[in-house]
C-alpha positions in Angstrom: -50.0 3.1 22.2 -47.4 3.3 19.8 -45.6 6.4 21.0 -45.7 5.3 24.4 -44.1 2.2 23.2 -41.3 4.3 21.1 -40.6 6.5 24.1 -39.6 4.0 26.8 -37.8 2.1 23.8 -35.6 5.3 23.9 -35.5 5.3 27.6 -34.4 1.5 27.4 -31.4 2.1 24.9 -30.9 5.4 27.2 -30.7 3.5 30.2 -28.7 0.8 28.7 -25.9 3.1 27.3 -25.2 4.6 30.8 -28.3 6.7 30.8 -27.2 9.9 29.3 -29.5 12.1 27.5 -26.8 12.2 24.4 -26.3 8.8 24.4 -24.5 7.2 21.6 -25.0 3.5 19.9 -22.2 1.3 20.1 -20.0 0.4 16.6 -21.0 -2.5 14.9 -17.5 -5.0 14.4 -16.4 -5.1 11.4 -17.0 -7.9 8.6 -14.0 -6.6 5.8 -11.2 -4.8 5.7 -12.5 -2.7 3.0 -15.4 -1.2 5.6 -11.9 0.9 7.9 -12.7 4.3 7.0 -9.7 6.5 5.8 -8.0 7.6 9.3 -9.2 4.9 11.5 -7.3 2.1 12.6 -8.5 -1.6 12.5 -8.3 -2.6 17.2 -8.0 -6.0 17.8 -8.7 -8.0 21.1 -10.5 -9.3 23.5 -12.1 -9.1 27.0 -12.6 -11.5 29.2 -14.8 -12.2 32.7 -13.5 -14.6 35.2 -15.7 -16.2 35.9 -17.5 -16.0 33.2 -20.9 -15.2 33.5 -23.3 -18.3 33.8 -26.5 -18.5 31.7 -28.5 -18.4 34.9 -26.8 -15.0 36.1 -27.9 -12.8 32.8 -31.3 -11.2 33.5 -32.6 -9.3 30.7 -36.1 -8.1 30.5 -36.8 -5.8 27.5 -40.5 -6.0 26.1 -41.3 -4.8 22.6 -36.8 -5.5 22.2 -37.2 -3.8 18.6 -34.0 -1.7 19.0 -32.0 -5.0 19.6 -31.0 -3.6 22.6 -31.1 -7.0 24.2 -28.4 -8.2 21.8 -26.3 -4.9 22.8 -26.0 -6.3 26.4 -26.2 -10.1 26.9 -22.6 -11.4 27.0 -21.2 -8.1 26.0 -19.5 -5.3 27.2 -19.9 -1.6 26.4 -16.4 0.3 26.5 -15.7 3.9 26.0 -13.1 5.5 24.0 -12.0 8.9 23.6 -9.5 11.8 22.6 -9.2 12.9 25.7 -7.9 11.3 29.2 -10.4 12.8 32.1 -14.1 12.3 30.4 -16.9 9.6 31.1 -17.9 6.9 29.0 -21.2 8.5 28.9 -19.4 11.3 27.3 -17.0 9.5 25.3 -19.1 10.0 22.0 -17.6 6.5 21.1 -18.5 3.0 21.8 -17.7 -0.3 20.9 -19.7 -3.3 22.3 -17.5 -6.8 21.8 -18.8 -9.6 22.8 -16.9 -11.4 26.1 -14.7 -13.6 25.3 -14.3 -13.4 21.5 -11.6 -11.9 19.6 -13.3 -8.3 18.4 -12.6 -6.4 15.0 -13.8 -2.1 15.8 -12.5 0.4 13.2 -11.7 3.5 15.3 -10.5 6.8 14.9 -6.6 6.9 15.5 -7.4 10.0 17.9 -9.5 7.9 20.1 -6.7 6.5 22.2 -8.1 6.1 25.6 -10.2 3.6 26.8 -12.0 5.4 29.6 -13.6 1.9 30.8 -17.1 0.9 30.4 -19.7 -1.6 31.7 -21.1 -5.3 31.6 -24.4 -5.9 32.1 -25.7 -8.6 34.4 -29.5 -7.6 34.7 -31.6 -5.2 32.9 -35.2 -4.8 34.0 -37.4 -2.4 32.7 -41.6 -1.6 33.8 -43.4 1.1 31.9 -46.8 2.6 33.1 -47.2 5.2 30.9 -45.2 7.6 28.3 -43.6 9.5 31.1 -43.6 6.8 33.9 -41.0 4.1 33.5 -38.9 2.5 36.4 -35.5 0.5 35.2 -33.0 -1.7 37.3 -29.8 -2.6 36.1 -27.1 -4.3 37.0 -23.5 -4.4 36.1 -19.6 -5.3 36.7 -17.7 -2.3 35.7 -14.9 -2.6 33.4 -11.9 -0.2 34.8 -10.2 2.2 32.4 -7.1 4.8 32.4 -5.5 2.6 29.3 -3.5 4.9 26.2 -3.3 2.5 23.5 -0.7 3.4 21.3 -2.3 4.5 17.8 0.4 5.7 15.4 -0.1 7.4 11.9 1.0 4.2 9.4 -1.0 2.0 11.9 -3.4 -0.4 10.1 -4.4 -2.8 12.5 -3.1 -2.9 16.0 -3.6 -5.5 18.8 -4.2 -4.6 21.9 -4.3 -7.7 24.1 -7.1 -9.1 26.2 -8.0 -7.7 29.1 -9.0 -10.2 31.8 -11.2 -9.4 34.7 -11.6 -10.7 37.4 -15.0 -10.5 39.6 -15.6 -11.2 42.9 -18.6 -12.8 44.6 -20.6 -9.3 44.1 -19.6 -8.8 41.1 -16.6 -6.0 41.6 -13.7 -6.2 39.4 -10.7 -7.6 42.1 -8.3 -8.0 39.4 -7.5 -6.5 35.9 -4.6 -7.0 33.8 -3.4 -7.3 29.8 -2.7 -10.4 28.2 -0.8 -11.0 25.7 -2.6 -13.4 22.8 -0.9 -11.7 19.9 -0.1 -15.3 17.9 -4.6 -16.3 18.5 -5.5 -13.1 17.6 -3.5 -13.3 14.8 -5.1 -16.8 13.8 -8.4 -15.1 14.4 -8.0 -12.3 12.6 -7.4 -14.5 9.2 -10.6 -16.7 10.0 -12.4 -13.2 10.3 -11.3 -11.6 7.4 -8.6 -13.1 5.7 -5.5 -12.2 4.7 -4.9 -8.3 4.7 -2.4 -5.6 6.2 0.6 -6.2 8.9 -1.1 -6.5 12.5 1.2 -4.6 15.1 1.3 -5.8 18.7 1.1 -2.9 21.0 -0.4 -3.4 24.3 -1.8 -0.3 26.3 0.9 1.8 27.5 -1.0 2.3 30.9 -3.3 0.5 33.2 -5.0 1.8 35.8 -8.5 1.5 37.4 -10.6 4.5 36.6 
């Protein structure tokens, strides 16, 4: 019983990280400034659903939710970021997971430049009837890449907007752009974690849906 209940776990957070069989765990935000490894860079910002998501619209069913993978999904987004330009988010090897509509903190590698896109999920159900014999649903709005943010050497924390989507009535993307909250972030960013290095404002370079 145990291990049946360990392996669709790991189907579940499978699943729920865009099903690959190398998946990768998202990055936890950061809580100090001391916690930015040496070569990463401090992102700042923020994405936004419009309209937001309603209580009533988030479905998650996750039995025996010891992974927290629950917490990893409701509200939340799951965005890919890479070295490269033409990879999947599945493949990305990096994630972060901020939550929608709240300024987020990630410490990421400076070579990690691209945000390839990602996923929000709406509904997540999961049956298991056996170790080998598990059936998921999921449903999601899918959060358009082909942004460069612009990462530089002396960077220690760079902002790089909000990026506000818009979703139709079936839950496509019919709108995404970059907005520009550099003076709330900033505020934020003090609540967060005080007083610390020079924020630069640096939107993405390039938008695109992916």
């Amino acid at each position: 019983m145990i291990r049946t209940a360990k392996n669709a776990l790991l189907v579940c957070a499978i699943y729920a990280l865009g099903g690959c069989a190398a998946f990768t765990f998202p990055e936890k935000e950061i809580t100090s400034f001391a916690e930015v490894p040496e070569g990463y860079v401090l992102l700042v910002g923020k994405i936004e659903l419009d309209p937001p998501l309603r209580p009533t619209e988030i479905k998650l069913d996750i039995p025996n939710d010891v992974l927290n993978t629950e917490e990893m999904m409701a509200n939340r987004a799951i965005i890919g970021l890479s070295d490269r330009e033409n990879v999947t988010v599945e493949k990305s090897g990096f994630l972060i997971n901020p939550e929608l509509g709240q300024t987020y903190f990630f410490a990421v590698p400076r070579e990690r430049a691209h945000m390839l896109g990602g996923y929000i999920t709406v509904s997540f159900d999961m049956r298991t009837n056996g170790p080998r014999d598990v059936i998921v649903s999921q449903g999601k709005v899918l959060v358009p890449g082909g942004m460069h943010y612009d990462l530089r050497p002396g960077d220690d924390i760079v902002y790089v907007g909000t990026l506000r989507l818009e979703r139709g009535p079936f839950n496509d993307v019919t709108k995404a752009e970059v907005v520009d909250e550099f003076e709330s972030a900033k505020r934020d960013l003090t609540v967060k974690l005080g007083t610390g290095p020079r924020m630069r404002n640096s939107l993405p370079i390039q938008v695109s849906a992916n």
